[in-house]
C-alpha positions in Angstrom: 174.1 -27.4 108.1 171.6 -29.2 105.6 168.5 -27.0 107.1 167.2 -24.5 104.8 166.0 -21.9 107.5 163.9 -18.9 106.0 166.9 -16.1 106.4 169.1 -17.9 104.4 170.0 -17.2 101.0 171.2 -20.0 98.6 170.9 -20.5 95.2 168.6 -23.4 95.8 165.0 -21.9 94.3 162.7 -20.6 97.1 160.5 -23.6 95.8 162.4 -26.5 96.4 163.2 -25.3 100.4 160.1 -27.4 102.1 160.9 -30.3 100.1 164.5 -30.4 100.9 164.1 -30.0 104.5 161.5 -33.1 104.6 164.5 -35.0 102.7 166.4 -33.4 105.8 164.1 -35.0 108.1 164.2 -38.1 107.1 167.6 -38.1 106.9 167.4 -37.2 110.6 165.8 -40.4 111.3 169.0 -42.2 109.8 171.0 -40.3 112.4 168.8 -41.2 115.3 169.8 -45.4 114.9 173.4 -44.7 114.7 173.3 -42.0 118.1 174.5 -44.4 120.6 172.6 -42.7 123.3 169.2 -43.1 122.2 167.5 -45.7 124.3 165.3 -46.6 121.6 167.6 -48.2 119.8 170.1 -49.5 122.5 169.5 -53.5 121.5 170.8 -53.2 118.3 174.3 -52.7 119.7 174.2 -56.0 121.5 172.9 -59.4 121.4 172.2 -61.7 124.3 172.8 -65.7 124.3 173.0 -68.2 126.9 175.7 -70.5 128.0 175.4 -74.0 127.6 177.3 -76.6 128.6 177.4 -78.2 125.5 179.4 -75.1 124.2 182.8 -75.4 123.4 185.4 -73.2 123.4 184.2 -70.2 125.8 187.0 -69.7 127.6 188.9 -69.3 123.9 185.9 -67.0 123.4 186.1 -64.7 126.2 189.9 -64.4 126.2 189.5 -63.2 122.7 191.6 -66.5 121.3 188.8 -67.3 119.3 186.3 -64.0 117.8 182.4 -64.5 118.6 181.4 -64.9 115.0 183.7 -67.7 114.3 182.6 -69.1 118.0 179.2 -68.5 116.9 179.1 -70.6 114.2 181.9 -73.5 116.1 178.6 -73.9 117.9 176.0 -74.0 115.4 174.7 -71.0 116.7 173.1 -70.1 113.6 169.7 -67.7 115.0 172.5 -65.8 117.3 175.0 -65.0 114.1 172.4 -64.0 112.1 171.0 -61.2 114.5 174.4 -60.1 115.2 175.7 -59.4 111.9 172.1 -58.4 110.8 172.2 -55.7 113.1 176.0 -55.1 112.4 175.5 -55.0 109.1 172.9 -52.6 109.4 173.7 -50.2 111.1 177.3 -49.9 108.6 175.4 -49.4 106.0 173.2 -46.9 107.6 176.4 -44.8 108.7 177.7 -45.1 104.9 174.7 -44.1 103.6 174.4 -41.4 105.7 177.7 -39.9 104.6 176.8 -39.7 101.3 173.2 -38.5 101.7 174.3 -35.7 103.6 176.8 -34.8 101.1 174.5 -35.0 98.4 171.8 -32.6 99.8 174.2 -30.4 100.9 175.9 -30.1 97.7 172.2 -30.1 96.0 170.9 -27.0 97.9 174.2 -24.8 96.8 173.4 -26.0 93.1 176.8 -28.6 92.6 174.3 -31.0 91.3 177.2 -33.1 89.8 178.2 -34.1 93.2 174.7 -34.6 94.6 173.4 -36.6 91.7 176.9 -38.6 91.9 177.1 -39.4 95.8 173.4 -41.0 95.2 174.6 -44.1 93.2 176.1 -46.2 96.1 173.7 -45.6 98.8 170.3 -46.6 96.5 171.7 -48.8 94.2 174.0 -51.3 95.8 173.9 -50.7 100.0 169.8 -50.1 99.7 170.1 -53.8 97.5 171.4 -55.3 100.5 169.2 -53.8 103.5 166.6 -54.8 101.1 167.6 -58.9 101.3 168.6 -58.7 104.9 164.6 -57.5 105.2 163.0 -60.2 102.6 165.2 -63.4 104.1 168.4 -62.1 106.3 168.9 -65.7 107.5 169.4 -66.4 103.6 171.6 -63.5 103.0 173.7 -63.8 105.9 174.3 -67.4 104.7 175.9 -65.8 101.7 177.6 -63.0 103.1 179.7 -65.2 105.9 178.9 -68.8 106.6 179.6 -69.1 102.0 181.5 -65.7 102.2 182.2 -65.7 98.4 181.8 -61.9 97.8 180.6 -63.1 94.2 177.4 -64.7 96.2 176.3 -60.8 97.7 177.9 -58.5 95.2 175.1 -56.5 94.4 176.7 -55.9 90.6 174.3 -56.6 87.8 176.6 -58.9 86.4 177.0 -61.8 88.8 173.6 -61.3 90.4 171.6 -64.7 91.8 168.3 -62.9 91.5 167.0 -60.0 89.5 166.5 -56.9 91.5 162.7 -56.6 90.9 162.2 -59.5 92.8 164.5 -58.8 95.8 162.9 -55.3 95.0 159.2 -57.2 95.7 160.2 -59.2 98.7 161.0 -56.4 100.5 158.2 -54.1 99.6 156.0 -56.9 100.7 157.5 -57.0 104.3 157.1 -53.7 105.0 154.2 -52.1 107.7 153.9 -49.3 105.4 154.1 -50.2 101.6 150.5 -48.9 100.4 152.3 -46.0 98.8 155.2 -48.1 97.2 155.2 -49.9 94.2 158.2 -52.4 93.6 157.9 -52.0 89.5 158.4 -48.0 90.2 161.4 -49.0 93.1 163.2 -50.7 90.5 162.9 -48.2 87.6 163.6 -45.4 89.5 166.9 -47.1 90.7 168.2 -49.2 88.1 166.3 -49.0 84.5 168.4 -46.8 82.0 165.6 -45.6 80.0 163.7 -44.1 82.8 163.3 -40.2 82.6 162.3 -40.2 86.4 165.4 -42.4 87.5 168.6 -42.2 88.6 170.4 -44.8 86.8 171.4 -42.5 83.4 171.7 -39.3 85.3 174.3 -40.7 87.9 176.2 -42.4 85.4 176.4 -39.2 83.7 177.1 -36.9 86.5 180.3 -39.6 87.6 181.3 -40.0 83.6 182.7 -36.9 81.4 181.5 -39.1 78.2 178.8 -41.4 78.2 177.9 -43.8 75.2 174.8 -45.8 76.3 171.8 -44.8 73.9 169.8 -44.0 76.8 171.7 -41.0 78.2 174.7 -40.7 75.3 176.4 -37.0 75.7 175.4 -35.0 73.0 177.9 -34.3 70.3 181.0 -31.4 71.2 179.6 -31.7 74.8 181.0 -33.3 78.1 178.1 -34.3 81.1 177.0 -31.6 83.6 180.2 -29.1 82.3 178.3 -26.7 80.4 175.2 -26.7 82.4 173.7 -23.6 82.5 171.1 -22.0 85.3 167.8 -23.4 83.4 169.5 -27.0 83.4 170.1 -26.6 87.2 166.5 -26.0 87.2 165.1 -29.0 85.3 167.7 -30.9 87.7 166.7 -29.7 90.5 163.1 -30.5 90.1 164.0 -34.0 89.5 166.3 -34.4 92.1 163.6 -33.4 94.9 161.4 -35.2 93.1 163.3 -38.5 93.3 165.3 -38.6 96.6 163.0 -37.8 99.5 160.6 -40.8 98.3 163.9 -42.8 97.8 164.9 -41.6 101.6 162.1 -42.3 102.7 161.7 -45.7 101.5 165.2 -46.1 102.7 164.3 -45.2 106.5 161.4 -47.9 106.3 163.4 -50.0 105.2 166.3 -50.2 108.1 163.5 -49.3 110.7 161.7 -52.5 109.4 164.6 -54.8 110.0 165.8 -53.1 113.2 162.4 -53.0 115.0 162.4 -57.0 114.9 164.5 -56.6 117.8 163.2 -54.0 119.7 159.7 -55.5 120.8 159.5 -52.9 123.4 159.6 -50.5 121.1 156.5 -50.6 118.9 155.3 -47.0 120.0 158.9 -45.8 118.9 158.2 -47.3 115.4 154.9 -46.2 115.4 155.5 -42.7 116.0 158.6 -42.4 113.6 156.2 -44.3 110.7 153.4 -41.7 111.4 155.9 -39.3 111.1 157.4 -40.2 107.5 153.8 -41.0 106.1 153.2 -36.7 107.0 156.5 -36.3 105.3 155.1 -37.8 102.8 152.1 -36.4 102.1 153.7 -33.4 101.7 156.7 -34.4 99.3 153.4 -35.9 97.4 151.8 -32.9 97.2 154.8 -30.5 96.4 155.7 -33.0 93.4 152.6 -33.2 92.0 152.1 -36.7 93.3 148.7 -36.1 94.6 146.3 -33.1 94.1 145.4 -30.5 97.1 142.0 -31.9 97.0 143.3 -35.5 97.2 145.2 -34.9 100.3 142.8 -32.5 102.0 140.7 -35.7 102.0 143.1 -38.2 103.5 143.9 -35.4 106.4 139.8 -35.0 107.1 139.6 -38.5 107.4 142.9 -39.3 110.1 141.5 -35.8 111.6 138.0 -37.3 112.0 139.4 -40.7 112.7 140.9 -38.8 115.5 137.9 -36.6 116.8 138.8 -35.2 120.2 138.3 -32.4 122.5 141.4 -30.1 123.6 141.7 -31.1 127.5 142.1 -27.5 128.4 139.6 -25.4 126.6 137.4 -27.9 125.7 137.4 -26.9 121.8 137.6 -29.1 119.3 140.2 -30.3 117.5 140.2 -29.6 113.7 143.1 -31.2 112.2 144.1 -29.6 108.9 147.1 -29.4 106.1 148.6 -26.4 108.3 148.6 -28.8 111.6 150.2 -31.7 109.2 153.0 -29.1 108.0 153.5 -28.5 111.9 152.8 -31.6 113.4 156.2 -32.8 110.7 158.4 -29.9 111.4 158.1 -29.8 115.1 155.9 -32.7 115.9 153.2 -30.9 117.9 149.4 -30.4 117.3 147.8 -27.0 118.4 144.6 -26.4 119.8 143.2 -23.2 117.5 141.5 -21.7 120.5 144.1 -21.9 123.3 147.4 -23.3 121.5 147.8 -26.1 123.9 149.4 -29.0 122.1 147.6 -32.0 122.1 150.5 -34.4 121.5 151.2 -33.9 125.0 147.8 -35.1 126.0 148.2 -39.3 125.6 144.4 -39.8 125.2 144.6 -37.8 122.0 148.0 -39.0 121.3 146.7 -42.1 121.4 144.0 -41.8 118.8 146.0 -39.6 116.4 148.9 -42.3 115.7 145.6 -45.3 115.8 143.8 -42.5 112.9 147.1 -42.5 111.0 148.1 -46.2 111.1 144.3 -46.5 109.4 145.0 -44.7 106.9 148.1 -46.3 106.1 146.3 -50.1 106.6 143.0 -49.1 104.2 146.2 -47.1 101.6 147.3 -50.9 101.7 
C-alpha cells in the first residue's frame, strides 16, 4: 500500500508523509485512465469510423486477414490511425509508467532510495519525452513512429534525437490548460541536464551505476554510489526526492489528461475537476518544499475563496474557505461548512463557482 496513514511506522521521516501521499494522489489519477470501468474515460478504448464504399478491403478487415492499422492506412485513413494509436500509445505508456512510479514511492517511503531514485529514469526521461510529442504534434509523431516506423526516427536517446528536448519540452508546455506554474527551461533541467543539483539526471545514473566517471556526479575516491550511505544521506535524499517527483507527477498527469481529453468532449467537467484537483495538490507540495511562502499561498486561497463567495444551503453561514479546507478538499475532496459540516461540494451552485474561482486562478497564474 503506498498510503502513509498516521498509525503507521516507517522509516520515512514524519515530515515527508503529506508530501508523499499528494505524490500518491496523483499517482491515483494515472490509475483512474487505465481502470476500464470508469465511464469517464471509456472513448479512449475505442475509435469510431464510417464505412465507405470507396473502402477496400473490409471484409479482409473484419475477418481479421488484414489488421485495422495496416487497413487504416490501405485506405488513407490518416485522422482515424492517428487517434487510434494516439490513444493506444497512451494509455501503454501510462500503465508502464505506473509500474515504475509505484515502485519507486513505495521503495522511497521504506528508505531503499537506490531503487526509487533508479525506477524514475524511464518513466520522466524517455516515455514522458514521448507523451510530450504526441501532445505538441501527435499527427507528426505518429508519422514517425508507424507510417516511417524507423525506431531511429522516435528513439528518445540523446544521441539520434531530431530535435533537442527543450524544444519538444516547450511545445508541450505551451499546449497545456494549466502551464502558469511550469516553466519548460526548469522541465528540461530537472530531467535531463547533468549539472543540475535539483535534477534527476546525475542522481539516477548514479543510483543504476556502482561507478560513475562524469565530472558532474563522479563517485568519490574508495567509494561506490548509494552503498555506504548512511541515515543523514537518506535524509538529504529524501528531501530531494519529494522535492522533485510530485511536481514531475504532476506535470506528468497533465500531460496524458491533455492529450486524452481531446477525445472526450463530453467530459470537460471530468477534466476540470481532476485539474482543480492537482492545482490543490499543488499548492501544497509548493508550500511543504519551500516553493511558495505561507503568506503567498494564504493569498491565492483568499482569493479562489472570495472568487467563490457563497452561502452554505443548509445553515445559511458563510463559507470561509481556508488552507485547512484546501488540505481536505485534496485528501477527500469535500468542503465543510464550519457551522453545520454540510459539505458544499454536494451543493452544484457552489460547486459550480468553486471549480470557475479555481480555473481563474490558474488562467490570471498564466
Amino acid at each position: 500500500m503506498l498510503w502513509i496513514d498516521e498509525t503507521d511506522e516507517i522509516l520515512l521521516p514524519k515530515q515527508y508523509h503529506e508530501t508523499h501521499n499528494l505524490a500518491v494522489l496523483m499517482y491515483d489519477h494515472l490509475v483512474e485512465i487505465l481502470d476500464e470501468s470508469n465511464p469517464a474515460y471509456e472513448l479512449t478504448l475505442k475509435t469510431s469510423m464510417t464505412f465507405k464504399e470507396t473502402h477496400k478491403r473490409i471484409e479482409d478487415m473484419q475477418n481479421e486477414k488484414l489488421h485495422v492499422l495496416d487497413w487504416l492506412v490501405e485506405n488513407d485513413m490518416k485522422a482515424e490511425l492517428t487517434e487510434t494509436l494516439t490513444k493506444h500509445l497512451v494509455r501503454s505508456l501510462t500503465g508502464d509508467i505506473m509500474h515504475f512510479l509505484h515502485d519507486s514511492l513505495n521503495a522511497a517511503k521504506k528508505g531503499k532510495l537506490s531503487v526509487a531514485y533508479a525506477l524514475l529514469r524511464k518513466p520522466f526521461t524517455d516515455e514522458l519525452l514521448i507523451l510530450e510529442q504526441l501532445l505538441a504534434d501527435n499527427n507528426e509523431f505518429i508519422d514517425r513512429f508507424y507510417l516511417q516506423g524507423d525506431p531511429k526516427l522516435y528513439d528518445p536517446a540523446p544521441r539520434v534525437k531530431l530535435r533537442d528536448n527543450l524544444t519538444i519540452i516547450k511545445d508541450a508546455v505551451s499546449k497545456l490548460t494549466s502551464n502558469y506554474n511550469i516553466d519548460a527551461q526548469d522541465m528540461h533541467d530537472i530531467r535531463y541536464d547533468k549539472a543540475c543539483h535539483t535534477g534527476i539526471n546525475a542522481i539516477t545514473n548514479k543510483a543504476l551505476h556502482i561507478i560513475t566517471t562524469d565530472p558532474n556526479y563522479k563517485t568519490q575516491e574508495q567509494n561506490l554510489n548509494f552503498i555506504f550511505a548512511q541515515y543523514d544521506d537518506l535524509l538529504s535524499m529524501w528531501e530531494h526526492y519529494y522535492y522533485v517527483v510530485p511536481y514531475l507527477l504532476k506535470y506528468t498527469a497533465d500531460v496524458i489528461d491533455e492529450i486524452l481529453f481531446r477525445y472526450l468532449p463530453d467530459e470537460i467537467l471530468v477534466k476540470c475537476g481532476k485539474l482543480v484537483l492537482r492545482e490543490g495538490m499543488y499548492l501544497i507540495w509548493a508550500k511543504n518544499s519551500g516553493v511558495i511562502e505561507q503568506q503567498e499561498l494564504d493569498c491565492v486561497i483568499t482569493a479562489i475563496s472570495n472568487n467563490a463567495s457563497h452561502n452554505c444551503s443548509q445553515c445559511n453561514a458563510a463559507i470561509d474557505f481556508v488552507y485547512a479546507d484546501l488540505r481536505l478538499f485534496v485528501n477527500q475532496q469535500i468542503v465543510l461548512c464550519t457551522n453545520c459540516f454540510a459539505n458544499q461540494i454536494e451543493d452544484l451552485d457552489y460547486y459550480k463557482k468553486f471549480m470557475l474561482s479555481w480555473l481563474k486562478h490558474i488562467k490570471a497564474g498564466k
